[in-house]
C-alpha positions in Angstrom: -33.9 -21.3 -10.8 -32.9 -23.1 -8.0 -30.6 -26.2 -8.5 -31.0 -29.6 -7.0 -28.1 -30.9 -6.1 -25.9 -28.8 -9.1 -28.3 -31.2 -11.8 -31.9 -30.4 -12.1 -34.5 -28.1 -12.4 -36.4 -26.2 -9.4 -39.6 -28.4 -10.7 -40.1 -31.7 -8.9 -43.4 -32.7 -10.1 -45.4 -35.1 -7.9 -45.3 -35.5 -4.3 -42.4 -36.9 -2.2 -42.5 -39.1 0.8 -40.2 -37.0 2.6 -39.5 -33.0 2.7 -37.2 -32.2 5.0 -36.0 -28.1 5.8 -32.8 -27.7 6.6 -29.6 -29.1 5.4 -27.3 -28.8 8.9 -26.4 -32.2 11.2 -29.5 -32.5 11.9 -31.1 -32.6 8.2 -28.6 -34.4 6.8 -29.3 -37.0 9.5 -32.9 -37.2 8.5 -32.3 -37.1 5.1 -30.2 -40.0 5.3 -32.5 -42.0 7.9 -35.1 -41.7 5.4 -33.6 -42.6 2.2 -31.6 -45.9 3.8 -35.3 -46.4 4.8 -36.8 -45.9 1.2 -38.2 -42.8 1.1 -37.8 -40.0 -1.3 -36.7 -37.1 0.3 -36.4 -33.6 -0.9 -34.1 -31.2 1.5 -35.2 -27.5 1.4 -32.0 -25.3 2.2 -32.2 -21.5 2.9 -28.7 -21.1 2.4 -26.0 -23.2 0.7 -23.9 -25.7 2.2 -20.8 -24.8 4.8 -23.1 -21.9 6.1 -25.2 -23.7 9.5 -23.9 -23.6 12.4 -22.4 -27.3 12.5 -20.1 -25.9 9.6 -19.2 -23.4 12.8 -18.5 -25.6 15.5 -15.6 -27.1 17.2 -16.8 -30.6 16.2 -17.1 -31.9 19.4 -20.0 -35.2 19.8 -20.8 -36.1 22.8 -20.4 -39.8 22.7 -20.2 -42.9 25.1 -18.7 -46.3 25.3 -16.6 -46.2 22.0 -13.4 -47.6 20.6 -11.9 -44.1 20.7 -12.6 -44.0 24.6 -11.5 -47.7 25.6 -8.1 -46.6 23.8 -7.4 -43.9 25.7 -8.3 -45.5 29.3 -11.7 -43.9 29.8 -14.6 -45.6 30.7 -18.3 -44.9 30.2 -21.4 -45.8 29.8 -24.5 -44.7 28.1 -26.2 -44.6 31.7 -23.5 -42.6 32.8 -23.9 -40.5 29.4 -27.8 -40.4 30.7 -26.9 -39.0 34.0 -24.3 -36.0 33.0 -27.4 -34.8 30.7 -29.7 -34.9 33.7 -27.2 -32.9 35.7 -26.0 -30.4 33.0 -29.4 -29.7 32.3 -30.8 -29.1 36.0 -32.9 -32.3 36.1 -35.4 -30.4 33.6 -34.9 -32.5 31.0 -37.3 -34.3 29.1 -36.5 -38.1 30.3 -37.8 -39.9 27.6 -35.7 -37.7 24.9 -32.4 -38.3 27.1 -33.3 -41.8 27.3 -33.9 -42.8 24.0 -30.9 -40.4 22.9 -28.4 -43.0 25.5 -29.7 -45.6 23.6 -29.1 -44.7 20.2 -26.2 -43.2 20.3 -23.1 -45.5 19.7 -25.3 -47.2 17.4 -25.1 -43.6 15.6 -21.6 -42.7 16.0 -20.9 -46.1 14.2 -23.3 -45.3 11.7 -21.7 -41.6 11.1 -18.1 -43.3 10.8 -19.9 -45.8 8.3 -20.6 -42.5 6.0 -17.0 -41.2 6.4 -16.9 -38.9 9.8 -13.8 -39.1 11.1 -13.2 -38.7 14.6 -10.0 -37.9 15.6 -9.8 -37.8 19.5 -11.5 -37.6 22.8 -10.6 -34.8 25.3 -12.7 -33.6 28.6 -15.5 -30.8 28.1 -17.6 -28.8 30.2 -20.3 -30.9 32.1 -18.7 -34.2 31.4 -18.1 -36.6 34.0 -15.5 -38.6 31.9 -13.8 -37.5 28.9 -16.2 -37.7 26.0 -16.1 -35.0 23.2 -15.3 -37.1 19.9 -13.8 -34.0 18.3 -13.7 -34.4 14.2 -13.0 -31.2 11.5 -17.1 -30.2 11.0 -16.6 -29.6 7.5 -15.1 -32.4 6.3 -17.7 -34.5 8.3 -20.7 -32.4 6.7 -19.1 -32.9 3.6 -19.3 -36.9 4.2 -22.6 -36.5 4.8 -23.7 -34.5 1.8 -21.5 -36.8 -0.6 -23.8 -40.1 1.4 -27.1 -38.3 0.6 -26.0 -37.4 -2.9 -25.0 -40.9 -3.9 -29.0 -41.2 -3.2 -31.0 -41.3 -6.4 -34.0 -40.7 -4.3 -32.9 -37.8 -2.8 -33.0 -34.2 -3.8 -31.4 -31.1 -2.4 -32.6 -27.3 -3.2 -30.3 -24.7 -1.8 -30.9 -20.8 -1.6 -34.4 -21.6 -1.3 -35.8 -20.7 2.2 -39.1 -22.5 3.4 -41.7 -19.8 4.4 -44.9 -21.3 5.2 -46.3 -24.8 6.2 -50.2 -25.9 5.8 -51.7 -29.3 6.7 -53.2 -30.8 3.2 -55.9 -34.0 3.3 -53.2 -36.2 3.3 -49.6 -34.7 4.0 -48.6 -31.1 3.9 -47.3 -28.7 1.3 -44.3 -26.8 2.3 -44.2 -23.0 0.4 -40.8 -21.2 -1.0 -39.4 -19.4 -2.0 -42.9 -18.7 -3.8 -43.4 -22.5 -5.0 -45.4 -24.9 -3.7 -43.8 -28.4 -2.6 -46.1 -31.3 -1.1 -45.2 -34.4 1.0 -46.3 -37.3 3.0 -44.4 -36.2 6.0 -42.3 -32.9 6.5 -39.2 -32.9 8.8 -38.4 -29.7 10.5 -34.7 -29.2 10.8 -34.7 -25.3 10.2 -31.9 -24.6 13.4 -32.5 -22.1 15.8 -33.5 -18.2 16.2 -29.7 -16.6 16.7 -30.3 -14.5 14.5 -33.3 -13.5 15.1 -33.5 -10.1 17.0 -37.5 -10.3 17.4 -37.0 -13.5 18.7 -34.5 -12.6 21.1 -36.3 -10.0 22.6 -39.7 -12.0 22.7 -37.5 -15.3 24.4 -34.8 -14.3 26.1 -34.1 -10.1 26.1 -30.9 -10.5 27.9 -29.3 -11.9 25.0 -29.5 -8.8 23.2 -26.3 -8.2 24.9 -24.6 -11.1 23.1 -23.2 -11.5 19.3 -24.9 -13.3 17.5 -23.1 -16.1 16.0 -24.8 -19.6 14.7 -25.8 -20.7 11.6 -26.0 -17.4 9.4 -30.3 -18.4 8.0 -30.8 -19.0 11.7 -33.6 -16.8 12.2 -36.6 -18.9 13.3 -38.1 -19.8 10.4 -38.9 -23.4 11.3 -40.0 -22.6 14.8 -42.4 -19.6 13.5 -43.8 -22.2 10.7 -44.4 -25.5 13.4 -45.7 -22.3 15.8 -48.5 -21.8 13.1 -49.3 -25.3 12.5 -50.1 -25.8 16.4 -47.1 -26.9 18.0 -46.1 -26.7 21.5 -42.9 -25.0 23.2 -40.6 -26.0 25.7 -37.5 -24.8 27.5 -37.8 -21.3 26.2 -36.9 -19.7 29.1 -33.9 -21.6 29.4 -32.1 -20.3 26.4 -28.3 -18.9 27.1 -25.1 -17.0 25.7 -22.0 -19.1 25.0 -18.8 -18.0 26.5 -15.4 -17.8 25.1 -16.0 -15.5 22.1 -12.8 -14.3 21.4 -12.7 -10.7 20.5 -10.8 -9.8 17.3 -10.6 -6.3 18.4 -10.3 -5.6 22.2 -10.0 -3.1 23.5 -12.4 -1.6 20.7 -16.6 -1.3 21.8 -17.7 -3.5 19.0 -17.6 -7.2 20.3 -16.8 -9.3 16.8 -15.0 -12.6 16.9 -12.6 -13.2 14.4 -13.4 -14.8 11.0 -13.5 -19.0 11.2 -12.6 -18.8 14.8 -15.9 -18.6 16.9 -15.0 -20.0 20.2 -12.0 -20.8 22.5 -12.0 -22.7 25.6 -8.7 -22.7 27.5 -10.6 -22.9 30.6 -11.0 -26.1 30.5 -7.3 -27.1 30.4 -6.7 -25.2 33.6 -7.4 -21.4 32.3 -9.1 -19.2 35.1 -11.3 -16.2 34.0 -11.6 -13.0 35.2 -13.0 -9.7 34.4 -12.3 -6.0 33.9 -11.6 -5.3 37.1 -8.8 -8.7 36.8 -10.7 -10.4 39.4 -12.2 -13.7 39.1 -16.1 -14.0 38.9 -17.4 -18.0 38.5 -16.2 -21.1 38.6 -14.8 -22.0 35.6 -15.2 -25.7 35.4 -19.0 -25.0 34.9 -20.3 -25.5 31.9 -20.0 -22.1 29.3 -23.5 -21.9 29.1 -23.8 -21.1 32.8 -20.4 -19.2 32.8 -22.1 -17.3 29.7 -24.9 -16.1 32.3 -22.1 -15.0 34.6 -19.9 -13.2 32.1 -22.8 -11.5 30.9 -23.0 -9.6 34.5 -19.6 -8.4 34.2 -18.4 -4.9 33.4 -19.2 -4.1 29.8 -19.9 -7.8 29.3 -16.0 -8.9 29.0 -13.7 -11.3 30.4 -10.3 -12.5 29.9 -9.1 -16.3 30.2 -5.6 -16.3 31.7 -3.6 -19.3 31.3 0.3 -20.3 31.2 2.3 -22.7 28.9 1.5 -25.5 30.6 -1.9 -24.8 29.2 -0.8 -24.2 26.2 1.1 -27.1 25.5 -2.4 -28.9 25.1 -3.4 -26.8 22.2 -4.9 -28.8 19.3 -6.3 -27.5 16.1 -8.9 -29.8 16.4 -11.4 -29.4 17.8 -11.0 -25.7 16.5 -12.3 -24.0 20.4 -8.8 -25.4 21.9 -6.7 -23.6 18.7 -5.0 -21.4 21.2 -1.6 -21.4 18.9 -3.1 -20.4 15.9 -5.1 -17.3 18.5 -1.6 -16.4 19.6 -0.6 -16.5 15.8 -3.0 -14.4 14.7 -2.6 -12.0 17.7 -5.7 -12.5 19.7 -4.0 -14.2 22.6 -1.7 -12.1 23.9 1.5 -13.1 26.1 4.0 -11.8 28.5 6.6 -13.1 30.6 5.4 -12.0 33.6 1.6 -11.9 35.5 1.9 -8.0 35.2 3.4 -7.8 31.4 0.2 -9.7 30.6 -1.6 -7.4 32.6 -0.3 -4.2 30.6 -1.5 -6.1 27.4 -4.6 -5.8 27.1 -5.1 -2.4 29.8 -5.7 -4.3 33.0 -4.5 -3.1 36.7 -1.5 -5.1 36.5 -1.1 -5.3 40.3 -4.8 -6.4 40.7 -4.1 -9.4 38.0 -0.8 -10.5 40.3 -3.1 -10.8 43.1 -5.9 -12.9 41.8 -3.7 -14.9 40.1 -1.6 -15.7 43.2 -4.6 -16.1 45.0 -6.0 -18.8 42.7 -2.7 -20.4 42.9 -2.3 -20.7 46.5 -5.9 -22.1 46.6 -5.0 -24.4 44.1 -2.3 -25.8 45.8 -4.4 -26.5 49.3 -6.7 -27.7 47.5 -9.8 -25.8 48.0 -10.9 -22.7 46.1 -12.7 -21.3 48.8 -14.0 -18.5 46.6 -16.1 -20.0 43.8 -15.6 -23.9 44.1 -13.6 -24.8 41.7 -12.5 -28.0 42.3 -11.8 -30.0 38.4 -10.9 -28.6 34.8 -14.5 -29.5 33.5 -17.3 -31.1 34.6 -16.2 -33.9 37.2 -12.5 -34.7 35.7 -9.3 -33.5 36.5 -7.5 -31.5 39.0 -6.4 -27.2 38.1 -2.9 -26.9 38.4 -1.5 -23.4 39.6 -0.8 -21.0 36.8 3.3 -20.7 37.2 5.3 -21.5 33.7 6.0 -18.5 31.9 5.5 -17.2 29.5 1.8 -16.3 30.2 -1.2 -15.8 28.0 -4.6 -14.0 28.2 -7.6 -14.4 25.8 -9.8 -11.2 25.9 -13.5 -12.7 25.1 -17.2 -12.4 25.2 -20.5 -14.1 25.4 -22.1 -15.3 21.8 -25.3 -16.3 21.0 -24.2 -19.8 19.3 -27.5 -21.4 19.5 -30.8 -21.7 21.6 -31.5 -25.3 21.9 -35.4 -24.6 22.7 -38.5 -24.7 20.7 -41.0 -27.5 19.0 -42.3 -30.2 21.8 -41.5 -33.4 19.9 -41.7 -37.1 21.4 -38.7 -39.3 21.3 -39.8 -40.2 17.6 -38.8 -36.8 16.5 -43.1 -36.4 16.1 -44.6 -32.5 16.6 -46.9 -32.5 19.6 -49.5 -30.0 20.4 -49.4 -27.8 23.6 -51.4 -30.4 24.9 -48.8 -33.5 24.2 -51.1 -35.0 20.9 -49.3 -35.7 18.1 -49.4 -33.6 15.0 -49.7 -36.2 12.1 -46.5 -36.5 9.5 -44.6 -33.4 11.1 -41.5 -34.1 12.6 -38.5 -32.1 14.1 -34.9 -32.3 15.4 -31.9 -30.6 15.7 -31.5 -27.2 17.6 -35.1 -26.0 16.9 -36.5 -28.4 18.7 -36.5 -28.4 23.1 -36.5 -30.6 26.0 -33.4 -32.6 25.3 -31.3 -29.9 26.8 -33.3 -28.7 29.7 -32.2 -25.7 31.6 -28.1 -26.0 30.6 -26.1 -27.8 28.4 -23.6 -30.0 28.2 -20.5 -29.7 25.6 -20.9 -31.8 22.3 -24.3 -33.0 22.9 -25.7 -30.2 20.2 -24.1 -31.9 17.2 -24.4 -35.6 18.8 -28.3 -35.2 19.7 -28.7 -33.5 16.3 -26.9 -36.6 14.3 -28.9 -39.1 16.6 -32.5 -37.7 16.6 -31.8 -36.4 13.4 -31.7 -40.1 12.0 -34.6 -41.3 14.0 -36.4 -38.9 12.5 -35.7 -39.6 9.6 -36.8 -43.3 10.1 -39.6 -43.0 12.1 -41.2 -40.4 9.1 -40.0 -43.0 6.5 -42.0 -45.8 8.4 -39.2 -47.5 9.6 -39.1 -45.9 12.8 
């Protein structure tokens, strides 16, 4: 049997207002939206909890305007928020998603602290215009959420049961898994992406085949295939892209794994430049990963190496866990050197080639114009590189991932399923990283979690009636 919440039986009898599939940010959110709105809610979860991929993540949401920002001297706005979206994403973004996500979404981070997130700091990520990842430990803030929903008597959780098929009834729709039938007013897909998903991969986006998979470990599709089959649309497919900054557990060996608990590390931006087998650099590295994902990719053998000095490393932090380059060096993926060409001889790089591209990217630094790729901040629009001079010196061997693929289900700015033809399929909803458009052809760093907390809960709303 499967439990509900540790207490009951996998018989719920009756129909619920509310089933939603998929307990991540982005179910939880709905959940939660829905029972504050009165609904009864049932949550469908394929796995169990702390295996999604927000229980993966750095923890970084992208928010804007908030108390955590005005204390730390950075201003912004949720225009401005609005516009870095627009740019990350290539202007293919779906306005009216972006929009209504601007204006939600310090109402949300409010409501989040309200149910026990705690944000810790705000630091500068890639495709920000002002500092605005709100970095908090993802597992304690899941664990917030789960305690909120479970404090619920109208809710109901069922995990290790994985939702298979999805059929429009007379009035609402019945939800099959696991071999059972479950029936509801309105059903709210929050089901994650299609990382794992080789047949996916190679029907979306073949080039990712060269990338690990990483993500949320049920992340293989199921959602998207199920609102596929009830008539959904698709948007930004073809936009899907590898993460970089995989650390490699193992290098020099073939087999591209990232060490356990530590998925991603991102000393680019704090001042980090990137190069490739050959030690020479090959992108800009204040563009966003998903881009320098693209470009890494292209490299021999799909590897690069993030070269950095202590001046770098003194901005370590555990959290959020991708800027954890002390515990890396700890656990001896980082390596160091006192010298450019002890680095080098590290990890089997031309250690005469590595002195000259980092003494080129130095003396560009310091005139102020990298005339090679355009470098010209740490991330996005903020901050100024500094030369690469304070011993001792580290390098991060790493790889691309396939973290997620933020495409999928059309869905209004309700969170409501539309048809390839932009009608609205009646009481099915969707949000999180199954769904598309938000994104548009790139991404910006922490609006995954953030856009699945805030449409998440307006999802949740809007299928309780309260939208």
């Amino acid at each position: 049997m499967h439990a509900i919440d540790g207490r009951g039986d996998q018989a719920m009898g009756g129909q619920q207002d509310v089933i939603v599939i998929g307990g991540g940010m982005a179910g939880c959110a709905a959940a939660l939206g829905a029972v504050e709105a009165g609904a009864t809610v049932l949550m469908l979860e394929k796995a169990t909890s702390g295996k999604g991929s927000t229980w993966q993540s750095a923890g970084s949401f992208a928010f804007a305007g908030t108390d955590l920002q005005r204390a730390t001297g950075h201003e912004d706005s949720a225009d401005q928020l609005a516009r870095d979206l627009i740019k990350a994403g290539g202007g293919r973004n779906d306005s009216a998603l972006v929009n209504r996500f601007a204006e939600r979404q310090l109402d949300t981070y409010e409501w989040l602290r309200r149910h026990g997130v705690d944000f810790q700091r705000v630091q500068l990520s890639g495709g920000q215009g002002v500092p605005r990842s709100h970095a908090c430990d993802p597992g304690l803030a899941m664990a917030a959420l789960e305690a909120s929903l479970a404090a619920h008597p109208s809710f109901r959780r069922i995990d290790n049961c994985g939702a298979e098929r999805l059929s429009r009834q007379e009035e609402g729709w019945t939800v099959t898994a696991d071999g059972v039938d479950y029936r509801a007013a309105q059903v709210i897909i929050a089901s994650g992406g299609f990382s794992r998903s080789q047949q996916l991969i190679q029907t979306f986006c073949p080039d990712l085949l060269a990338g690990t998979p990483l993500g949320g470990f049920a992340n293989t599709g199921d959602g998207l295939l199920m609102a596929m089959a009830a008539g959904c649309g698709l948007v930004d497919m073809g936009y899907v892209k590898g993460t970089f900054g995989m650390p490699l557990s193992n290098y020099p060996e073939p087999t591209l794994t990232a060490p356990d608990g530590m998925f991603l590390l991102m000393a680019i931006y704090r001042g980090a430049m990137a190069v490739n087998l050959e030690a020479r650099r090959f992108v800009n590295e204040s563009l966003s990963y998903k881009e320098i994902g693209g470009a890494c990719l292209a490299q021999p053998g799909g590897v690069a190496f993030q070269v950095f000095d202590e001046g770098v490393m003194e901005q370590a932090q555990p959290i959020p866990s991708n800027m954890n380059f002390r515990e890396a060096l700890a656990r001896g993926i980082v390596k160091t050197a006192d010298s450019v060409a002890g680095l080098a001889a590290t990890v089997g790089l031309d250690p005469a080639a590595l002195e000259a591209s980092v003494a080129r990217y130095n003396a560009m630094v310091e005139q102020g114009e990298d005339t090679d790729f355009g470098r010209a901040t740490m991330a996005g629009n903020v901050g100024k590189p500094a030369a690469l001079t304070r011993a001792p010196y580290y390098i991060l061997p790493c790889a691309v991932a396939v973290t997620g693929t933020f495409c999928g289900i059309r869905v209004d700015a309700d969170g409501r399923v539309l048809d390839p033809y932009g009608d609205i399929l009646s009481g099915l909803f969707a949000a999180g990283e199954v769904t598309g458009g938000f994104h548009g052809e790139s991404y910006m760093s922490g609006s995954a979690l953030a856009k699945a907390a805030v449409f998440g809960r307006i999802t949740g709303q809007t299928a309780a009636g309260r939208g």
